[in-house]
C-alpha positions in Angstrom: -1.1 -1.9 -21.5 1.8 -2.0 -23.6 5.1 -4.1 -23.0 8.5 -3.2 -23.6 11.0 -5.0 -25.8 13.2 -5.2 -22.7 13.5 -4.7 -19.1 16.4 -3.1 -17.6 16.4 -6.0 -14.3 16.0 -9.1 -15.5 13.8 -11.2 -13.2 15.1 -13.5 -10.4 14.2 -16.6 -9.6 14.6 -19.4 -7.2 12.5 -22.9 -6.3 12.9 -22.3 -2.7 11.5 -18.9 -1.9 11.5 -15.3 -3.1 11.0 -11.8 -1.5 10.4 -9.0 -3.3 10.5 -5.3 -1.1 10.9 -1.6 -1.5 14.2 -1.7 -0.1 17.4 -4.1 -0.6 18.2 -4.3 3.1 14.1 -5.2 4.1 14.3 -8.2 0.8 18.1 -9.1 2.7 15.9 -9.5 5.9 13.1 -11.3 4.5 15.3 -13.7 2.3 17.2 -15.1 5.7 14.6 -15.4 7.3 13.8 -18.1 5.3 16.8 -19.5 4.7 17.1 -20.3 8.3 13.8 -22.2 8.2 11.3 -19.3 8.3 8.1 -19.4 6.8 6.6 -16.3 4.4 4.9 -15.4 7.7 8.0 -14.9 9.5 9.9 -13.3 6.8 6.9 -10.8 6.6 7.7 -9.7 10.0 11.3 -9.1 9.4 10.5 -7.1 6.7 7.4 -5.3 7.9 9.8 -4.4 10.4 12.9 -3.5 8.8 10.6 -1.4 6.3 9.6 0.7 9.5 13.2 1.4 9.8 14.5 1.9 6.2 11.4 3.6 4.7 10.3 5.5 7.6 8.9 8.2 4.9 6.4 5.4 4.1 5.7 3.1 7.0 6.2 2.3 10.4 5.5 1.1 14.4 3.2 4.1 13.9 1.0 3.3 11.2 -1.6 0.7 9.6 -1.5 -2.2 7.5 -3.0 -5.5 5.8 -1.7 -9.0 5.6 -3.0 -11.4 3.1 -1.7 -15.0 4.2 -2.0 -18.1 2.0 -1.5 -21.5 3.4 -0.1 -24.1 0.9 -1.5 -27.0 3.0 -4.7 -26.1 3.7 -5.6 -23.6 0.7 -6.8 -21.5 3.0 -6.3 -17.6 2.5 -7.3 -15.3 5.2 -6.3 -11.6 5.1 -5.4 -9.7 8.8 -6.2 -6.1 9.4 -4.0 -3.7 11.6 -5.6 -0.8 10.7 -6.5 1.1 13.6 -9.5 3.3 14.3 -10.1 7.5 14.9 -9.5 8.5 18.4 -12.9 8.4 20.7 -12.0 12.3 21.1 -12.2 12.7 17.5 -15.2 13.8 16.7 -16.6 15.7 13.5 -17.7 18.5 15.5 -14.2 18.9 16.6 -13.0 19.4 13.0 -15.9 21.6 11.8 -14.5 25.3 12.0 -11.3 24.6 10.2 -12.1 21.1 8.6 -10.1 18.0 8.7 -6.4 18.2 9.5 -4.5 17.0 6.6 -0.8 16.9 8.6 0.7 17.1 12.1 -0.7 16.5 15.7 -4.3 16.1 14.4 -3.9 14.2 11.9 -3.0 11.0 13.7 -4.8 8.4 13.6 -4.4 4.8 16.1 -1.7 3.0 15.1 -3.0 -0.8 13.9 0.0 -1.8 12.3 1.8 -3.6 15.1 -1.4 -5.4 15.9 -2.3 -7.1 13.0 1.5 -8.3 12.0 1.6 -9.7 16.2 -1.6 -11.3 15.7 -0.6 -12.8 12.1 2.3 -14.4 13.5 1.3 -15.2 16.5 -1.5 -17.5 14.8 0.8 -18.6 11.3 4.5 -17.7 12.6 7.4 -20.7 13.5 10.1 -18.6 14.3 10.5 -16.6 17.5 9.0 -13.2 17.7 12.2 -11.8 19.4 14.3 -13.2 16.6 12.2 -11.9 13.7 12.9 -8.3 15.2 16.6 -8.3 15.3 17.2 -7.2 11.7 15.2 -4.2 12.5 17.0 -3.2 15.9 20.3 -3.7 14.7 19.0 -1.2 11.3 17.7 1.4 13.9 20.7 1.0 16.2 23.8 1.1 13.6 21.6 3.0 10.9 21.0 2.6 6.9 22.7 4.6 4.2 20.3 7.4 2.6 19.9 6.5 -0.9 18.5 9.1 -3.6 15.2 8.3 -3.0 15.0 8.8 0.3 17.0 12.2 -0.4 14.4 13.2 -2.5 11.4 12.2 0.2 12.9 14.1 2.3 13.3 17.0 0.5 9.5 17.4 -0.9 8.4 16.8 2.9 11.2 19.2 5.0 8.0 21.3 5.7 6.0 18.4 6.9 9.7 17.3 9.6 10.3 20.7 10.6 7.6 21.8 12.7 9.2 18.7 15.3 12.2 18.7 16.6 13.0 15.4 17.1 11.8 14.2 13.7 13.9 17.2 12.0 17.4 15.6 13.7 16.7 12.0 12.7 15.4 12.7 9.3 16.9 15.6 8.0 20.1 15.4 9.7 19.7 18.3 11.6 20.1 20.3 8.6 18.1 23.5 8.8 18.5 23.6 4.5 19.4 21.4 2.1 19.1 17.6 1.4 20.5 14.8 3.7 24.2 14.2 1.8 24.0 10.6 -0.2 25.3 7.9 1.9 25.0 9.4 5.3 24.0 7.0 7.9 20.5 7.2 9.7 20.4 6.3 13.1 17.5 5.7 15.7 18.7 5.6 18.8 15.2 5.6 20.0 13.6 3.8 17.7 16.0 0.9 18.5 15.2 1.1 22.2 11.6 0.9 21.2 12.4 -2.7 19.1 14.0 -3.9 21.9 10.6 -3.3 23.9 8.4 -4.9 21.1 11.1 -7.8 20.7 10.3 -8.7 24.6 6.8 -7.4 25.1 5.1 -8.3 21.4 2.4 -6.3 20.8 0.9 -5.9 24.2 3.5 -3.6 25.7 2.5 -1.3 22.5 -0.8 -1.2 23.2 -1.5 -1.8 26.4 1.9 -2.0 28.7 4.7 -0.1 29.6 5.3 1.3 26.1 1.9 2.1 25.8 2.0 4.5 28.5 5.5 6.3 27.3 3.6 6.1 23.4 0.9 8.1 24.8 2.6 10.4 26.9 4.6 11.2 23.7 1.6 11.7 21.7 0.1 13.9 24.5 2.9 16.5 24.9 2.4 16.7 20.8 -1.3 17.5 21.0 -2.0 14.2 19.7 -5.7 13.2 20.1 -4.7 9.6 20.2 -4.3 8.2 24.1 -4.1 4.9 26.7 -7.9 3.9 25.6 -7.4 4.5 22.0 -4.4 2.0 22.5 -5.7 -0.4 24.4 -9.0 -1.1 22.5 -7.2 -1.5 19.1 -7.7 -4.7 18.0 -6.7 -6.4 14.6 -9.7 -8.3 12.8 -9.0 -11.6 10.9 -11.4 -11.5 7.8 -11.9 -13.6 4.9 -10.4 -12.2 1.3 -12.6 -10.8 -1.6 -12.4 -12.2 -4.8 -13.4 -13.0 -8.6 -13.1 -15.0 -11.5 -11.5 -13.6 -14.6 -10.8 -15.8 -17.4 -9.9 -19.2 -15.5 -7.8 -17.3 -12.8 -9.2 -16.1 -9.4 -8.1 -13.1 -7.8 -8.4 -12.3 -4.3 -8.1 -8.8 -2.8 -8.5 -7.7 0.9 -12.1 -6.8 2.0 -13.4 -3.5 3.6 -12.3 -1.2 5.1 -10.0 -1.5 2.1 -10.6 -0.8 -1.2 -9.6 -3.5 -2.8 -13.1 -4.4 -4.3 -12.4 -1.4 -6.5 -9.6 -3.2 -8.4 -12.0 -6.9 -8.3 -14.6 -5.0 -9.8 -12.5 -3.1 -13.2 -11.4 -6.3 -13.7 -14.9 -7.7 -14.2 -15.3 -4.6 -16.6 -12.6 -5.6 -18.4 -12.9 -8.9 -18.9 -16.0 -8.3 -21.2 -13.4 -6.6 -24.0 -11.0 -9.2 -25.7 -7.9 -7.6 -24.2 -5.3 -9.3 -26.4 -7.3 -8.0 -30.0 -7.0 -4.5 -29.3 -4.6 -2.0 -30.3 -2.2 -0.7 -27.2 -4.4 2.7 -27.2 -7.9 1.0 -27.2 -6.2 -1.4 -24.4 -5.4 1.8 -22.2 -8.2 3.3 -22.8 -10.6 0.6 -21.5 -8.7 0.2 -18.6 -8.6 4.2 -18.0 -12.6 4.1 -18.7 -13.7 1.2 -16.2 -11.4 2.7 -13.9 -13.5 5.8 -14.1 -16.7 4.4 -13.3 -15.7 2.2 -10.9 -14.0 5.4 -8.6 -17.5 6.5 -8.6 -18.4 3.1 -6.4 -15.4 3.7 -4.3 -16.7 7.2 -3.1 -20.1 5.9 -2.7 -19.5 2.8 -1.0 -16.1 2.4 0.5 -16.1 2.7 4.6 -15.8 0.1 7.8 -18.2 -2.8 6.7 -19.0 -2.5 11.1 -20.2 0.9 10.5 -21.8 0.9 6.9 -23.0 -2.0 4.5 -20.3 -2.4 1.4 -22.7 -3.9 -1.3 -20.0 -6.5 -2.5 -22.7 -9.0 -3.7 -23.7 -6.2 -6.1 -21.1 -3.9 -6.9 -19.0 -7.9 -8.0 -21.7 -8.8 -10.1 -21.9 -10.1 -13.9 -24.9 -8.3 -14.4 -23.1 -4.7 -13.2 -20.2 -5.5 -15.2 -22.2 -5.6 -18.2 -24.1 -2.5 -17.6 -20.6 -0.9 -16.7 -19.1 -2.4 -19.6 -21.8 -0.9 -21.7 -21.7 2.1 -21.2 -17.7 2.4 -22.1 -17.9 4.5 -26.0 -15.0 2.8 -27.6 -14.5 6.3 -30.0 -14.4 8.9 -26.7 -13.2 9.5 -23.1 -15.7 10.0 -20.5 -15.7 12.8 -17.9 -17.0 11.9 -15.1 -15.7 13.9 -12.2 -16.7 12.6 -8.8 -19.8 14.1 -7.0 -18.0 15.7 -4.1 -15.3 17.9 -4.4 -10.9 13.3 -2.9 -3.8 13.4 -3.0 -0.9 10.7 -3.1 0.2 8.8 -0.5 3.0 7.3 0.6 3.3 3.6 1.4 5.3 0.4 1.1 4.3 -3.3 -0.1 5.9 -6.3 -0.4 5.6 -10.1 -1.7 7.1 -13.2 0.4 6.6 -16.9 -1.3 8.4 -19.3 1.2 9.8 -23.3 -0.2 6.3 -24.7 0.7 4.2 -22.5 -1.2 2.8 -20.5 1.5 2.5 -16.8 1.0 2.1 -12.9 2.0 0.5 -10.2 -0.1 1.4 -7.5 2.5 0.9 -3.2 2.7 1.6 -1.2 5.2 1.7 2.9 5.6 1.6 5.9 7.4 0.0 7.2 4.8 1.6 11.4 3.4 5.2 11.1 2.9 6.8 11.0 6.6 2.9 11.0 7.6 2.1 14.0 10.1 5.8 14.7 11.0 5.5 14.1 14.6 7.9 11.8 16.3 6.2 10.4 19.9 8.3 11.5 22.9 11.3 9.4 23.1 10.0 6.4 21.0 11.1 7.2 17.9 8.5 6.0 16.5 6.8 8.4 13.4 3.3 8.8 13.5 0.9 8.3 10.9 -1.8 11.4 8.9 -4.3 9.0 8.4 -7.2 11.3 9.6 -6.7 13.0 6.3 -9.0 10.6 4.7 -11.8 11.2 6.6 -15.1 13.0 5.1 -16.9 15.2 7.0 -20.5 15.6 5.2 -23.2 14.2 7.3 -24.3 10.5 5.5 -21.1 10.1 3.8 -20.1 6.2 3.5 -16.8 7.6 4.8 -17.6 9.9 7.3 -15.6 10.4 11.0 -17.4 8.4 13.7 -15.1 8.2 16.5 -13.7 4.7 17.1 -14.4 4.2 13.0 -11.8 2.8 11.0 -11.4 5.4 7.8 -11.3 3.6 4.5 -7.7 2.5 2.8 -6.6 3.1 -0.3 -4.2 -0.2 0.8 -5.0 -3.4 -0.8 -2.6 -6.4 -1.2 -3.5 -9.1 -4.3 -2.8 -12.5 -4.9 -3.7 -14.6 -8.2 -4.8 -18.2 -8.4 -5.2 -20.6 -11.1 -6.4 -24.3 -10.7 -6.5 -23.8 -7.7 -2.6 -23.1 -7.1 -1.1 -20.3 -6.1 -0.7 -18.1 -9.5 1.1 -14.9 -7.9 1.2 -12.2 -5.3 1.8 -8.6 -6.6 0.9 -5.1 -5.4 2.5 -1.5 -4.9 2.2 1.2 -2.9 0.6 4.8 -4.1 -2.7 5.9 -2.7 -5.6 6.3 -5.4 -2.9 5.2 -7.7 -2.3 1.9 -6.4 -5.3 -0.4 -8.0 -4.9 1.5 -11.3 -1.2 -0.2 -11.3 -1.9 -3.5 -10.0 -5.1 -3.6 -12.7 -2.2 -3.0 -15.5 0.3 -5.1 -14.2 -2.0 -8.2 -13.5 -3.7 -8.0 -16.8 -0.9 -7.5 -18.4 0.9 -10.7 -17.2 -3.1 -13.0 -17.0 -4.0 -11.6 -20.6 -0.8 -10.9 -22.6 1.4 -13.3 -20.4 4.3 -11.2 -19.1 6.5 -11.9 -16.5 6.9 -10.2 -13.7 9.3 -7.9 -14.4 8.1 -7.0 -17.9 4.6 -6.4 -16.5 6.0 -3.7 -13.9 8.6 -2.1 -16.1 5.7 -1.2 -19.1 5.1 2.0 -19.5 1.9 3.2 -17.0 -0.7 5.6 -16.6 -2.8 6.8 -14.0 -6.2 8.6 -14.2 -6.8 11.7 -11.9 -10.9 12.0 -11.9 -12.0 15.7 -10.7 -12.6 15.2 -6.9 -11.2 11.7 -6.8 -8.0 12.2 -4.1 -8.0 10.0 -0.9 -6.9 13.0 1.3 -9.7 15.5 2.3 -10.5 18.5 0.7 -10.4 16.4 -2.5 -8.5 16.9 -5.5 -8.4 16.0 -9.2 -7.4 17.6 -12.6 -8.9 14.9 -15.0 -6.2 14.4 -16.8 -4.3 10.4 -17.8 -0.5 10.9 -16.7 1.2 8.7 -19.1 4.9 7.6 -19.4 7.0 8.0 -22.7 7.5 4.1 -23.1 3.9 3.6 -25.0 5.1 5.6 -28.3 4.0 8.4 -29.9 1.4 7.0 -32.1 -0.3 5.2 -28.6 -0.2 8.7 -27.3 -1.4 10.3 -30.4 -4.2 7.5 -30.6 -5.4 8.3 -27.1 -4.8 12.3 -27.7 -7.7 11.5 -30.1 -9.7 9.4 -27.8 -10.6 12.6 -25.8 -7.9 11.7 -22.9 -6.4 14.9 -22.0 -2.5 13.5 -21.4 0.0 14.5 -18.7 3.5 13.7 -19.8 6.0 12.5 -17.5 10.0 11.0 -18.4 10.6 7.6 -18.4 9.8 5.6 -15.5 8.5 8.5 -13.3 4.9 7.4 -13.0 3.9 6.6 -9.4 4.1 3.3 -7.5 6.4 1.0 -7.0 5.6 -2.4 -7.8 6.7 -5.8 -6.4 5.4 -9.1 -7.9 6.0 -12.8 -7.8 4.9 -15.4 -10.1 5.2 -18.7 -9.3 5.7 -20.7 -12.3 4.0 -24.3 -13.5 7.6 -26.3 -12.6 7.7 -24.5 -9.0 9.8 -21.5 -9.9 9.4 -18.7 -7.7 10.5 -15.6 -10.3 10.4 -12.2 -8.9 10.3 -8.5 -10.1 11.2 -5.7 -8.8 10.2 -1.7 -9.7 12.9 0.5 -10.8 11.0 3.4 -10.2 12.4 3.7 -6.3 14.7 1.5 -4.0 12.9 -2.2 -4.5 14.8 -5.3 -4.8 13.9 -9.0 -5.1 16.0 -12.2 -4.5 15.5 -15.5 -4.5 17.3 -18.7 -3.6 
């Protein structure tokens, strides 16, 4: 951890409510919903849903997500999980001559997404479901303007669009070469006619009506392996949040099947070192060194808690802290590569704190950039590659069982302290995402940044050898750094062992979106530079 001198956004605040978003036109959604009386569940859906249309290389009607809700009245935090589960059809003997597929038809996995944010709302919401989807249908119907980001996403995946038609004229433009121009307009036709559907028929025509059937036709005719049952026997689960104590504050993480323990438990690591009295290089290096051990856990441990035991109680212990802690050499790196020879993944979060305090730590994803490339018949709607995280290996915490739900690399924090509402903060990125939040939380709980300090500092991220989410699993052991640490920090961790991967300013992975909500009521919000995000407040 090491903070800059300045930011280059200065952070926005407001003591009626903030949204913070991957995308200006999702945080325009979001923000009136709730200035026309919304809460931060209904301005979740509007900007779950907009996000499905603006970011469709990231998330969508055709992917997973999770939903941690606090209620300011009650102090009650529940998180919901719309992640769906393997087709019945998909079996590991299926996969065992040419192994997991990593990208198109067989790669999709049941879409939960839709499920868990109809169900949220449906028990939290005040607002109309129809209304909450008309920023989203009017996005699909009159189209978004490509941004350089999204120019960029679609020119690393053009293999992954190609193969489909239909995703290769709505994505690329029908361009055979070349990036979509700046500017142009996206439009889903079909996408919006899908919204329409939804805005009517909630969830149910998804998954089990009308839409369902045209869904799975689609996904037939694409050699999908998803179909009608798979559909109509996803259900979201409502589940209580994980959580700590570190240093007065409490922070709560959603349970398995994510992996959000795996952030709860380097922060009980690092809470044995006096963060603040280190030098910026022995700071990183603690952090990079409990994150190392603790990606051991993850691989071991991490699966559906209804199909394996998660050993929470133990693996969230003081006493395993200590012996974790312990076993850090303050003068030299660790290797430790991962017992089986684990990519990035693309995904999209977002931060909603309405005027009474409630709020929504929320992720959502279709996992690869543009996930498997396959559009569903005349849906529009982009289907996820989740079955890339799957293992194969008999006994393997995370391996296929048809009807299993695969383990997430999505997690979605929130802080509390005295027992208030402290903030809500998280990014997208795959294996990368709880080695950001760790940095950014710390660095606003121990060296009290704000927001947009905390996600501006310069970052690392550690690549362990076999540690990628995706199957076959990769890793090259090295700490990607950015310039912003200095070249003494560099040069200090250079001699710590750390073998360094140097990237430009501000192009580390994630992109991070935080809210704090400060002791007199202000809401202040950051945003990441590092891709489209926005935040506003009012």
């Amino acid at each position: 951890m090491y903070l800059p001198t300045r930011a280059h956004r200065t952070p926005i605040m407001g003591l009626n409510g903030a949204v913070a978003t991957n995308h200006p036109l999702a945080t325009q959604a979001g923000l009136d919903v709730l200035r026309a009386g919304g809460n931060a569940i209904d301005a979740t859906v509007a900007i779950g849903l907009s996000l499905s249309v603006v970011e469709p290389m990231m998330s969508g009607l055709g992917g997973d997500g999770f939903f941690q809700v606090h209620r300011a009245a009650t102090g009650q935090t529940r998180c919901w999980n719309g992640t769906g589960a393997a087709p019945f059809s998909a079996t590991p003997e299926r996969f065992k001559a040419a192994g997991i597929a990593v990208r198109g038809p067989l790669s999709v996995s049941t879409p939960g997404f839709l499920a868990g944010l109809f169900a949220m709302h449906a028990a939290e919401g005040r607002l109309t479901w129809s209304g909450l989807c008309a920023a989203a249908i009017a996005q699909a119907r009159d189209g978004f303007f490509v941004t350089h980001h999204y120019r960029h996403f679609a020119n690393v995946h053009r293999d992954v669009l190609t193969p489909d038609p239909r995703s290769t004229a709505v994505f690329l433009g029908g361009l055979a070469s070349g990036e979509p121009p700046l500017a142009a307009i996206l439009r889903q036709p079909d996408l919006a006619r899908t919204l329409e559907e939804i805005a009517m028929g909630g969830a149910e025509t998804f998954y089990r009506g009308a839409l369902a059937k045209r869904l799975a036709a689609g996904m037939k005719d694409a050699g999908v392996l998803v179909d009608e049952r798979d559909l109509a026997e996803c259900q979201p689960e409502i589940q209580d949040p994980v959580e700590i104590a570190y240093r007065g504050f409490r922070v709560t993480q959603t349970p398995p099947n994510s992996t959000g323990f795996s952030m709860l438990q380097m922060l009980k690591i690092v809470e044995r070192f006096d963060i603040p009295a280190l030098d910026a290089a022995q700071r990183v290096h603690v952090l990079v060194e409990a994150k190392k051990r603790v990606f051991l856990d993850r691989e071991r441990f991490g699966t559906d808690p209804r199909h394996g035991t998660v050993p929470l109680d133990r693996l969230l212990s003081d006493a395993y802290a200590d012996e974790l802690a312990a076993s850090i050499d303050m003068r030299k790196a660790a290797e430790i590569a991962l017992a089986e020879p684990e990519r990035a993944g693309d995904t999209t979060y977002f931060a909603v704190v309405d005027a009474e305090g409630n709020a929504v730590s929320a992720i959502q994803s279709i996992n690869s950039g543009f996930g498997s490339g396959v559009t569903a018949g005349d849906t529009g709607i982009l289907l996820n590659n989740r079955m890339a995280y799957w293992h194969l290996t008999p006994g393997h915490a995370n391996r296929l069982v048809p009807g299993k739900r695969v383990r997430h690399t999505m997690n979605a924090p929130m802080v509390f302290k005295d027992n208030r509402l402290w903030a809500v903060e998280g990014t997208p990125g795959a294996d990368n995402q709880i080695q950001i939040n760790l940095q950014v939380l710390t660095s606003m709980m121990d060296l009290g940044a704000d927001p947009q300090m905390a996600l501006e500092a310069p970052r690392w991220t550690s690549t362990q050898q076999g540690q990628g989410a995706n199957w076959p699993h990769d890793g090259d052991g090295r700490l990607t750094v950015e310039p912003g640490f200095g070249p003494e920090v560099l040069a200090g961790l250079e001699r710590l062992g750390h073998r360094l991967h140097r990237v430009g300013p501000l192009e580390g992975p994630c992109s991070v979106e935080a809210i704090r909500i400060m002791d007199n009521g202000v809401r202040m919000a950051g945003s990441d530079p590092r891709r489209d995000g926005w935040a506003a407040a009012y």
